[in-house]
C-alpha positions as CSV (number, residue, x, y, z in Angstrom):
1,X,12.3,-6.8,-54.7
2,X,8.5,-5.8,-54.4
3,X,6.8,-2.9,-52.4
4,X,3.3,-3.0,-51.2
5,X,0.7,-0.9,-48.9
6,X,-0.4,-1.9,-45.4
7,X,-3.0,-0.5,-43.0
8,X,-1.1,-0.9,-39.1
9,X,-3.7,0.1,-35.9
10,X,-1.6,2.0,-33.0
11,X,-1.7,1.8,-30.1
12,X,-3.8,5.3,-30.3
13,X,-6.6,3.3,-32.0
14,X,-5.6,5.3,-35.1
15,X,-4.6,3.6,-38.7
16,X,-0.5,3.8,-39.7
17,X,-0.7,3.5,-43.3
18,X,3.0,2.4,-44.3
19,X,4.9,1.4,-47.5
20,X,6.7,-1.9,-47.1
21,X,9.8,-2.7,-48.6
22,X,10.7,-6.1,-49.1
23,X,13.2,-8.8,-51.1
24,X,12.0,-12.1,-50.8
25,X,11.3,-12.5,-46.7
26,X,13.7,-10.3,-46.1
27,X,12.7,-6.9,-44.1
28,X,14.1,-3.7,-46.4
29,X,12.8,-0.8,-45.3
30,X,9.1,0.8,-44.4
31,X,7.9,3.7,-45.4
32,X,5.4,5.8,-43.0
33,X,2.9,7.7,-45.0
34,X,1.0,8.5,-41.9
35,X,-1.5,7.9,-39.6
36,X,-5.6,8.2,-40.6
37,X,-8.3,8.9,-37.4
38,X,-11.1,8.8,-39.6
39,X,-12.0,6.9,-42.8
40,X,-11.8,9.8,-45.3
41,X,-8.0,10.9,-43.6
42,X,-7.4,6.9,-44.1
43,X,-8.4,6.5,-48.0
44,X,-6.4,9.4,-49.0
45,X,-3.1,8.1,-46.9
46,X,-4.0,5.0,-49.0
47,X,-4.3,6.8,-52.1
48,X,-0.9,8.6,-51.7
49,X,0.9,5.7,-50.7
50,X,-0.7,3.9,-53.9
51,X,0.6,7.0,-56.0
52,X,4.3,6.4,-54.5
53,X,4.3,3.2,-55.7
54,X,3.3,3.8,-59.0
55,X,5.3,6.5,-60.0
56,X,8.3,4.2,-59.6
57,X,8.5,5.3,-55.6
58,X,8.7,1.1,-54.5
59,X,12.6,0.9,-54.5
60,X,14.6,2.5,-51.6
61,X,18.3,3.9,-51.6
62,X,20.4,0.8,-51.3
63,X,24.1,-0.9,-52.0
64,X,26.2,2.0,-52.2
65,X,24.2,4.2,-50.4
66,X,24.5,3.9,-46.6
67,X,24.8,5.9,-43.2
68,X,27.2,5.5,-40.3
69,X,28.4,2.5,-40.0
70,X,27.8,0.8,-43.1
71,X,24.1,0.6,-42.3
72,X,22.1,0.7,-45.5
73,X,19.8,4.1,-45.8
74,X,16.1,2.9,-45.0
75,X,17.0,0.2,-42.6
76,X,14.6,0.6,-39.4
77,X,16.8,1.2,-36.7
78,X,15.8,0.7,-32.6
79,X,16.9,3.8,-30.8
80,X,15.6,2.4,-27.1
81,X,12.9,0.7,-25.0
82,X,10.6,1.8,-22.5
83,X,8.3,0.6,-20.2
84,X,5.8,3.4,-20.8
85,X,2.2,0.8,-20.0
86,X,3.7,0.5,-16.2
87,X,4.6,3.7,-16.0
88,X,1.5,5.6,-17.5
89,X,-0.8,3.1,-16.0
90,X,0.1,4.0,-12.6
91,X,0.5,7.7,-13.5
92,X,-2.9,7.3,-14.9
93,X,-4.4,5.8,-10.7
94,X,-2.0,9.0,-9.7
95,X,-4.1,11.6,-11.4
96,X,-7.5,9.8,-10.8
97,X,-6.9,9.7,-7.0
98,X,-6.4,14.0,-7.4
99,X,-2.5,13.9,-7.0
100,X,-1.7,15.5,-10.1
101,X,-3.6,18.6,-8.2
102,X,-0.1,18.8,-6.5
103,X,1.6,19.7,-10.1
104,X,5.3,18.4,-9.0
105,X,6.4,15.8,-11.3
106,X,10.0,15.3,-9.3
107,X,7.0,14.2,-6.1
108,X,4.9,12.1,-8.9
109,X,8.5,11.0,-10.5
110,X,9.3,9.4,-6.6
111,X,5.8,8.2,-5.9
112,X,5.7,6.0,-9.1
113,X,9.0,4.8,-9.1
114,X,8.9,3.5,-5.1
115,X,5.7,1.4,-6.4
116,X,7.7,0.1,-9.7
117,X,11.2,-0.8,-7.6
118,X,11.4,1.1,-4.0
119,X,15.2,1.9,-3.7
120,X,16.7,5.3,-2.0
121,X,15.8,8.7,-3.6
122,X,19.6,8.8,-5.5
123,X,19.3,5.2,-7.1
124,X,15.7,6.1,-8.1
125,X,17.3,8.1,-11.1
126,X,19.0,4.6,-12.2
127,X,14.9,3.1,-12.2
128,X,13.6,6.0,-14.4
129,X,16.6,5.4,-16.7
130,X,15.8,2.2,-17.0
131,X,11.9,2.1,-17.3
132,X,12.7,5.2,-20.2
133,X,11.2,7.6,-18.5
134,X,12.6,11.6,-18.1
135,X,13.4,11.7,-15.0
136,X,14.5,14.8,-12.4
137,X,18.7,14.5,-11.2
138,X,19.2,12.9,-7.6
139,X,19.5,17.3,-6.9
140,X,15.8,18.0,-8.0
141,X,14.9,14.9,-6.2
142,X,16.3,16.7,-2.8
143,X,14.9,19.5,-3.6
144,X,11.7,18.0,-4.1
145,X,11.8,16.6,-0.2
146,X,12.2,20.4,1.0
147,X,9.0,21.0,-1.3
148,X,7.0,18.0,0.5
149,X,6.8,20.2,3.4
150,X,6.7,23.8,2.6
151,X,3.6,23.0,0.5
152,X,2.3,20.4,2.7
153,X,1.8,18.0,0.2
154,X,0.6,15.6,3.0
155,X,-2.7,17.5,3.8
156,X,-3.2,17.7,-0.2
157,X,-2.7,14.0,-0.5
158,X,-5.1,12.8,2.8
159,X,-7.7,15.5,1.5
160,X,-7.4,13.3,-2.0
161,X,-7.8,10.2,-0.2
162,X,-10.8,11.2,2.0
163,X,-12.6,12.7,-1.2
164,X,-11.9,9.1,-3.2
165,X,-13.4,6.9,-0.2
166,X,-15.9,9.5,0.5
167,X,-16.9,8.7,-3.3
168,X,-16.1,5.1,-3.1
169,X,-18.9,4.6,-0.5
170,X,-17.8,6.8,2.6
171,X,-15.9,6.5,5.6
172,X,-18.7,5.4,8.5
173,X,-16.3,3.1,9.7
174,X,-12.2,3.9,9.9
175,X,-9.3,1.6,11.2
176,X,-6.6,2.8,13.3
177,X,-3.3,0.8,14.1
178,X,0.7,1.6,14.9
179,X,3.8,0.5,13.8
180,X,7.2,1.0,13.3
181,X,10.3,1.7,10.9
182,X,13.6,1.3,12.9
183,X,16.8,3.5,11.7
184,X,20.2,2.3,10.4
185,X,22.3,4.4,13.3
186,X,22.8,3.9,17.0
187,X,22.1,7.4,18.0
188,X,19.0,9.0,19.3
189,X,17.5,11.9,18.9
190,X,14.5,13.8,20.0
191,X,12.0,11.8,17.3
192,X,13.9,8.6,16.7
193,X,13.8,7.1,20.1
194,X,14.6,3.4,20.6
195,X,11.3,2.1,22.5
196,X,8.9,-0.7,21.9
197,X,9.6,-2.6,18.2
198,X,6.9,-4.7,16.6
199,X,9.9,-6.5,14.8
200,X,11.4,-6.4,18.2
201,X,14.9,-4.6,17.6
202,X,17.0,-2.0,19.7
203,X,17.8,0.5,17.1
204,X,15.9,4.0,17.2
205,X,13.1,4.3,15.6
206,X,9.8,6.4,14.7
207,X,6.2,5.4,15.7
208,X,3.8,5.3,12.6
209,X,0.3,5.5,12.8
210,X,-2.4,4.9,10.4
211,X,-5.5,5.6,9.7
212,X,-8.0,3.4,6.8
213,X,-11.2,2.8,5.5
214,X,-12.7,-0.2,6.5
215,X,-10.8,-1.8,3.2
216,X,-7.4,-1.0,4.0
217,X,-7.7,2.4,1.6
218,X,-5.0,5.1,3.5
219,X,-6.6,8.2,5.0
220,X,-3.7,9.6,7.1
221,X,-0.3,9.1,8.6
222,X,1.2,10.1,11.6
223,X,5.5,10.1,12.7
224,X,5.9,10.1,16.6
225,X,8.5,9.5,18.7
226,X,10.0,6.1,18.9
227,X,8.9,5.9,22.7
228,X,5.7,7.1,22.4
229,X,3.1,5.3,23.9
230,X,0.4,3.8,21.7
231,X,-2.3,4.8,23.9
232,X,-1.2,8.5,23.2
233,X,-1.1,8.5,19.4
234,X,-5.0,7.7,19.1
235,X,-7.2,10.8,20.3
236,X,-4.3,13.3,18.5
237,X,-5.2,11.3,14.8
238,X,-8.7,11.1,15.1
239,X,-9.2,14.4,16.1
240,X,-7.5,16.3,13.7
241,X,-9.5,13.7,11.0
242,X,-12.5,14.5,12.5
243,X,-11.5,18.6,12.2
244,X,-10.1,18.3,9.0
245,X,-13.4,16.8,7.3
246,X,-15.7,17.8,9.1
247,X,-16.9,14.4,10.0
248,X,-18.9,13.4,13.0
249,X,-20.7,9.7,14.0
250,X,-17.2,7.7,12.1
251,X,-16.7,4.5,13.9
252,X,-13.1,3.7,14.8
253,X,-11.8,0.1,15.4
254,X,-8.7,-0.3,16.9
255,X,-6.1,-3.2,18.6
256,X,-5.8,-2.9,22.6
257,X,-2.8,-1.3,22.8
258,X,-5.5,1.7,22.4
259,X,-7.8,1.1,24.8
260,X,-7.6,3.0,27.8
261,X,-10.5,5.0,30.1
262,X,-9.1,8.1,28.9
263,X,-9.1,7.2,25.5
264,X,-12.7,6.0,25.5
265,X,-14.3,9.1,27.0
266,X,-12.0,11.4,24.7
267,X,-13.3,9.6,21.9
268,X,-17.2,9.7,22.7
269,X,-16.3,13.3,23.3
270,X,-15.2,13.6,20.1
271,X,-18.4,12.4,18.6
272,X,-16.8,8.8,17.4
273,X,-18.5,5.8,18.4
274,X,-15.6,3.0,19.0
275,X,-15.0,-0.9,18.7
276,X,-11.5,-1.4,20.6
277,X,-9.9,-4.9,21.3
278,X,-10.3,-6.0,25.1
279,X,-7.0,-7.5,26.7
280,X,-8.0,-11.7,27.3
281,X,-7.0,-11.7,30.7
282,X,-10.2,-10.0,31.8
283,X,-12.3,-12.4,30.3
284,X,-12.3,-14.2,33.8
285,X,-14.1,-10.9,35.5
286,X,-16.3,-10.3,33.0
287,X,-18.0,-13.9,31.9
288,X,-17.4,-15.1,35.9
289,X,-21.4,-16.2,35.7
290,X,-20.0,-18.2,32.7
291,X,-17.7,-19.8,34.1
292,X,-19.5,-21.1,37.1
293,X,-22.2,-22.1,35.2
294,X,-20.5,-24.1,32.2
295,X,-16.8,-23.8,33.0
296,X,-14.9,-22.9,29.8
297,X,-17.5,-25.1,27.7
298,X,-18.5,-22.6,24.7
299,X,-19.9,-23.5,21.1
300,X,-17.6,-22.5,18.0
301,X,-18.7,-19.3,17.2
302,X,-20.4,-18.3,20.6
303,X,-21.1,-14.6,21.4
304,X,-21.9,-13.3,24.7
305,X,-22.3,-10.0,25.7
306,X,-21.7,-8.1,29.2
307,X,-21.2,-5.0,30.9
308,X,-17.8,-3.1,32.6
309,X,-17.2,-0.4,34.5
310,X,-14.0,1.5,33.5
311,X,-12.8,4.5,34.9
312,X,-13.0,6.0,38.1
313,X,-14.7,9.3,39.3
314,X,-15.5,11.2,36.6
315,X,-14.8,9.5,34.2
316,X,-16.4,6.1,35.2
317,X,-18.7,4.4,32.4
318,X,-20.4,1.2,31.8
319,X,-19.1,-0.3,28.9
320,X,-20.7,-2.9,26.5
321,X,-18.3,-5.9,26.0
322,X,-18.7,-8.5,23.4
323,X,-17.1,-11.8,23.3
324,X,-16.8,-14.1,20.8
325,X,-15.1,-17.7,21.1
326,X,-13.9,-19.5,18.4
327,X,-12.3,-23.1,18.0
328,X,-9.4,-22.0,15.1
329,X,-8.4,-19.4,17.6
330,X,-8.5,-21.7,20.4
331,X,-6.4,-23.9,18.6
332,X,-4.2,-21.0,17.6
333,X,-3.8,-19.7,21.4
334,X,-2.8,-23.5,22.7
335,X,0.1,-23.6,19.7
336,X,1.3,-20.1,21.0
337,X,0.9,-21.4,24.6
338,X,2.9,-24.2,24.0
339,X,6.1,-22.4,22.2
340,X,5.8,-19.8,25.4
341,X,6.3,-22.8,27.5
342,X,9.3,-24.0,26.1
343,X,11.2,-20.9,26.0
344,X,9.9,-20.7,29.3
345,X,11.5,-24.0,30.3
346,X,14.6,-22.9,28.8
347,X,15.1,-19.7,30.8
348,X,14.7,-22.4,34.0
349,X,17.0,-24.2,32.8
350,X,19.2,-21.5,31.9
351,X,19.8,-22.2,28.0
352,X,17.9,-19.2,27.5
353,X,18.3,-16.0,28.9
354,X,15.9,-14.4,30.4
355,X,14.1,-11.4,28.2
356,X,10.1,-10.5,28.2
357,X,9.1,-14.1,28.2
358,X,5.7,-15.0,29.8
359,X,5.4,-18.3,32.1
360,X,8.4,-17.4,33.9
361,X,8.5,-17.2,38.1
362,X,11.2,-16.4,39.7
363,X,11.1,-17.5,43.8
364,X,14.1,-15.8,45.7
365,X,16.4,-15.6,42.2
366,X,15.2,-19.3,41.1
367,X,13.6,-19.2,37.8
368,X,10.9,-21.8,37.3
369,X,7.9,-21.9,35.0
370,X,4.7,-20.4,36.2
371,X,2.1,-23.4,35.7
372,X,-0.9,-21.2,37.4
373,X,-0.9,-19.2,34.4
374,X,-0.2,-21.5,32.1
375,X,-3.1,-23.1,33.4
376,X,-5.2,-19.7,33.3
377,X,-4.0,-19.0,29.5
378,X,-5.5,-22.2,28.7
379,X,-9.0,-21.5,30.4
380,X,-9.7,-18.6,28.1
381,X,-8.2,-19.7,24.8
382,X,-10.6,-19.1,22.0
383,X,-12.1,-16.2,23.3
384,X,-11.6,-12.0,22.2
385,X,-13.5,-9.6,23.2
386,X,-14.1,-5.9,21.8
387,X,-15.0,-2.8,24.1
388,X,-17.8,-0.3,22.3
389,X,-20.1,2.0,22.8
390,X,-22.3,1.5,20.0
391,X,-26.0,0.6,20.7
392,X,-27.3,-3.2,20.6
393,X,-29.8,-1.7,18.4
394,X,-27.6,-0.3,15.7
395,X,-24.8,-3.3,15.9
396,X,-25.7,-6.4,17.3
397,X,-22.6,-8.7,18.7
398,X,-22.2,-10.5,15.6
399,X,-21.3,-7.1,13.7
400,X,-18.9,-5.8,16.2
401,X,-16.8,-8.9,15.8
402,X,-17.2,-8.9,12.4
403,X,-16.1,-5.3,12.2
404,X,-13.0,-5.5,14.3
405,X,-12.0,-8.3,12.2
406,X,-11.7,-6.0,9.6
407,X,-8.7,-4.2,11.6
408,X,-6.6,-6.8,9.5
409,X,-6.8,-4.6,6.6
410,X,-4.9,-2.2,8.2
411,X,-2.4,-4.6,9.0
412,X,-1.9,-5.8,5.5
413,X,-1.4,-1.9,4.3
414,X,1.4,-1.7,6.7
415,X,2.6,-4.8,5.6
416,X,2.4,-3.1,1.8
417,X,5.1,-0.1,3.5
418,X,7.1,-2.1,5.0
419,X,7.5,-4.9,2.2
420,X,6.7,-3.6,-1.4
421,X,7.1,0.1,-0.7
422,X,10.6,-0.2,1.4
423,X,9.5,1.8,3.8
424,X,12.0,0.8,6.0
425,X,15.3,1.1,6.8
426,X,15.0,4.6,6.7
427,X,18.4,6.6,6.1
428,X,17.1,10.1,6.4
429,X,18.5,11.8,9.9
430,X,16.4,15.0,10.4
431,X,12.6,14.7,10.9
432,X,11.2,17.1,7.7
433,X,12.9,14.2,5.5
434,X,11.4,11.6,7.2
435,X,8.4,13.5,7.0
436,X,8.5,13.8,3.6
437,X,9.4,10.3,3.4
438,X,6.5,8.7,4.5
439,X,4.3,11.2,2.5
440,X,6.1,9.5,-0.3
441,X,5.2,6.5,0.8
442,X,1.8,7.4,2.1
443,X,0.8,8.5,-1.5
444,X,2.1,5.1,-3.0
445,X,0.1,2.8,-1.2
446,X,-2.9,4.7,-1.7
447,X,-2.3,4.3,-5.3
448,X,-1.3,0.4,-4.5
449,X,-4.2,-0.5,-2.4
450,X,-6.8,1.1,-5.3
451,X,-5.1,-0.6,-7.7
452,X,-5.2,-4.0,-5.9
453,X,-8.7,-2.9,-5.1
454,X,-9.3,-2.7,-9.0
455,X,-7.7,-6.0,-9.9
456,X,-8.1,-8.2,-6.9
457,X,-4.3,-9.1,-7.2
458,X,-1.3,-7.7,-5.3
459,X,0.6,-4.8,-6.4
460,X,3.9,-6.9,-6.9
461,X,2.2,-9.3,-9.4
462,X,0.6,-5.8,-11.0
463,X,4.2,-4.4,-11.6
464,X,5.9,-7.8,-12.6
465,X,3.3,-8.2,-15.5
466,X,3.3,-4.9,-16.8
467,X,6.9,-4.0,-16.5
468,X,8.2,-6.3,-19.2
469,X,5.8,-4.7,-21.4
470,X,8.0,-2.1,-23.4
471,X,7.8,-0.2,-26.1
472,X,10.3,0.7,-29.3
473,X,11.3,3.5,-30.5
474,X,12.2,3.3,-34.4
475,X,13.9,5.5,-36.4
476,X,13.6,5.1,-40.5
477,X,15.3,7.7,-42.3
478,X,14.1,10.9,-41.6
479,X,11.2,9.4,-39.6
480,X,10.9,8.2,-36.1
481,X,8.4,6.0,-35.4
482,X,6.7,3.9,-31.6
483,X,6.0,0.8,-31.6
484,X,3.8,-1.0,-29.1
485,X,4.7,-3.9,-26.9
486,X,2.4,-6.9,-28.2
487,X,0.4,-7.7,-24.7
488,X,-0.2,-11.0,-23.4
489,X,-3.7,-11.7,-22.4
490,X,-3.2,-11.8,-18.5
491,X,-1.6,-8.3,-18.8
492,X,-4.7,-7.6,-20.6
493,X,-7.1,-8.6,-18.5
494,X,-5.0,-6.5,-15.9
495,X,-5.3,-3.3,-17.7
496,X,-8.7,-3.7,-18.2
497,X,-9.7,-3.5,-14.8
498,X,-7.6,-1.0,-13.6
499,X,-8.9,0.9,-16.6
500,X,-12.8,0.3,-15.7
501,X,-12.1,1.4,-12.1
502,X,-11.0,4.6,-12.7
503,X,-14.3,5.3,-14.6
């Protein structure tokens, strides 16, 4: 048998100086001396571990000598696992983003684990088990939803988020867009309504709104009423942003559900300047002197500008209108045309039955397809326009489309809810719980979009390459000792930029 010293780096980026036991290849035992953080601390472990050795310290306690279970004394024993790199990396985002300000580790405890594996509050005490991490009871947990709201953990967390993108290079322009998270029950109440589904279902639901930076990075979220209309969810977001911050000349880009006269004035009222979808079908009034000049003839990428009056009385304006046409969308419009025809055909010829499908006429109870606007759809496919009030001088027509593209970040963050953070079904029945449930939520993809922000790959691909990663806990003896995961290079190169970003 032979004994000798080694020098072990942790994980820390201190030295392990260790006595190792060994007969032939075979493992025997190791010794810890200790661990060195400086080079004087590490040439005395050396020089003790040297002195064991020579004073006839290099055999340990074997044969005869064992502990339970006919284990030999000295023989490194695994006591568990855990997936600490996942767990503190996130919790690392959490605490850079000003969470930790919050100082409720049963709220951090859900937040983290709905990014790692979304599941319901009881089964997220089976996750924590089995990353290794303490975790609160499925009791604290409940508890912890009563907290959410007494202490208005929302306002701390969109306060967080607004000082991050503020710092991150401000908020001049913000995203606004709805959706929403349907209910496992068939019974109403005064917030879960059944009303008008974006994954098209009859089961009550809420109404979600959200507000972004221009990158998708969450600033706020809203719960209404599962009937409400979109066009009254807008002004009530933006203005209690705007009061919250303190923030005047934002821009605010949303769909054309939102765009109304009301809404427009409300907003320039507000002090926001606006870039807001415009609904295809008035294309034909406003580009009329296009369309008796060239017909629907436009170059890929076009842009032409015109002027609107919305509003009556009062609250009549001229509104700037740009339009932009574009050949992939045109392309895009005809494909969607086409499947609205058929299931148009199909309600005429009664295989289908008749729902909210466009195309169809019905003469005196006889369902036919509507060609006329079939034919009209056609004429303006290509083209979107977008309603502002920003000056040509500050945003030429080139920028507005450009920046109301960028609505599809929002999009993709409520895609994130919905998909990797499980925001729906949602089982909770009174409305504090859901409350408390999306701010749950809302605080995980604000840690999911920085971190995608940081790596420039999704959040699931984040979690499925750091996850694995666990580390050992080792007892030897009387001593216990942590062992690190050995980390592939992709995992890495991971941890490295989410590292550098929260410098």
């Amino acid at each position: 048998m032979g004994s000798f010293v080694r020098r072990v780096k942790t994980a820390s980026g201190a030295t392990a100086v260790q006595i190792v036991h060994k007969r032939g290849r075979a493992l025997l035992g190791i010794e810890h001396i200790g661990s060195a953080h400086s080079d004087a601390q590490l040439a005395v472990l050396v020089q003790t571990a040297q002195a064991r050795l020579h004073a006839g310290q290099e055999t340990l306690p074997l044969g005869d000598n064992a502990a339970a279970g006919g284990r030999p004394i000295g023989t490194p024993v695994v006591e568990g696992t855990a997936s600490l790199i996942v767990w503190e990396t996130l919790a690392a985002i959490y605490d850079q983003l000003g969470f930790d300000q919050i100082h409720d580790d049963a709220f951090k405890a859900l937040v983290l684990a709905r990014i790692i594996e979304p599941t319901s509050k009881a089964d997220t005490v089976r996750v924590l088990a089995e990353l290794g991490v303490p975790g609160p009871t499925r009791v604290t947990f409940m508890r912890c939803l009563k907290r959410v709201i007494e202490r208005d953990y929302r306002t701390v967390i969109a306060s967080a988020c607004y000082t991050h993108a503020v710092g991150a290079g401000g908020v001049a322009m913000v995203l606004y867009d709805l959706t929403t998270l349907h209910f496992e029950t068939d019974m109403e109440d005064r917030l879960r309504k059944v009303g008008m589904s974006k994954e098209r279902r009859v089961d009550p639901q809420v109404t979600v709104g959200l507000l972004t930076t221009g990158s998708g990075f969450p600033l706020d979220v809203h719960v209404f009423e599962g009937n409400k209309a979109e066009t009254k969810t807008l002004i009530p977001v933006l203005t209690g942003f705007a009061e919250r911050h303190h923030v005047t000349d934002v821009i605010v880009v949303a769909d054309a559900g939102m765009l109304s006269a009301a809404n427009l004035v409300a907003l320039e009222q507000a002090g926001f300047g606006f870039i807001v979808g415009s609904k295809t079908t008035t294309a034909a009034d406003d580009l009329a002197d296009h369309f008796r000049l060239h017909g629907n003839a436009f170059a890929d990428g076009q842009i032409i500008e015109t002027i609107r009056t919305m509003g009556t009385g009062g609250q009549a304006r001229d509104r700037r209108v740009v339009y932009e046409y574009s050949f992939k969308r045109s392309q895009h419009d005809n494909r969607a045309i086409n499947k609205m025809i058929e299931r148009a055909q199909a309600v005429a010829a009664g295989t289908r039955p008749l729902k909210k499908d466009r195309f169809v006429k019905i003469t005196n109870t006889v369902k036919d397809v509507d060609w006329k606007l079939v034919d009209r759809a056609r004429y303006l496919a290509g083209l979107k326009g977008y309603v502002t009030n920003i000056d040509p001088d500050i945003m030429d027509g080139q920028q507005v489309c450009v920046a109301y593209h960028e609505l599809y970040q929002v999009e993709r963050s409520f895609r994130m809810t919905k998909s990797d953070l499980a925001a729906r079904p949602i089982f909770h029945r009174i409305r504090d719980s859901i409350e408390a449930h999306l701010t749950i939520v809302f605080a995980a993809l604000a840690i999911s979009r920085e971190a995608q922000a940081r790596t420039g790959i999704s959040i699931k691909k984040i979690v499925q390459s750091l996850r694995p990663l666990r580390s050992a806990t080792i007892s030897l003896g009387h001593q216990q000792l942590t062992a690190p995961p050995r980390i592939p290079d992709h995992a890495q190169s991971i941890l490295d930029d989410l590292a550098q970003g929260g410098h």
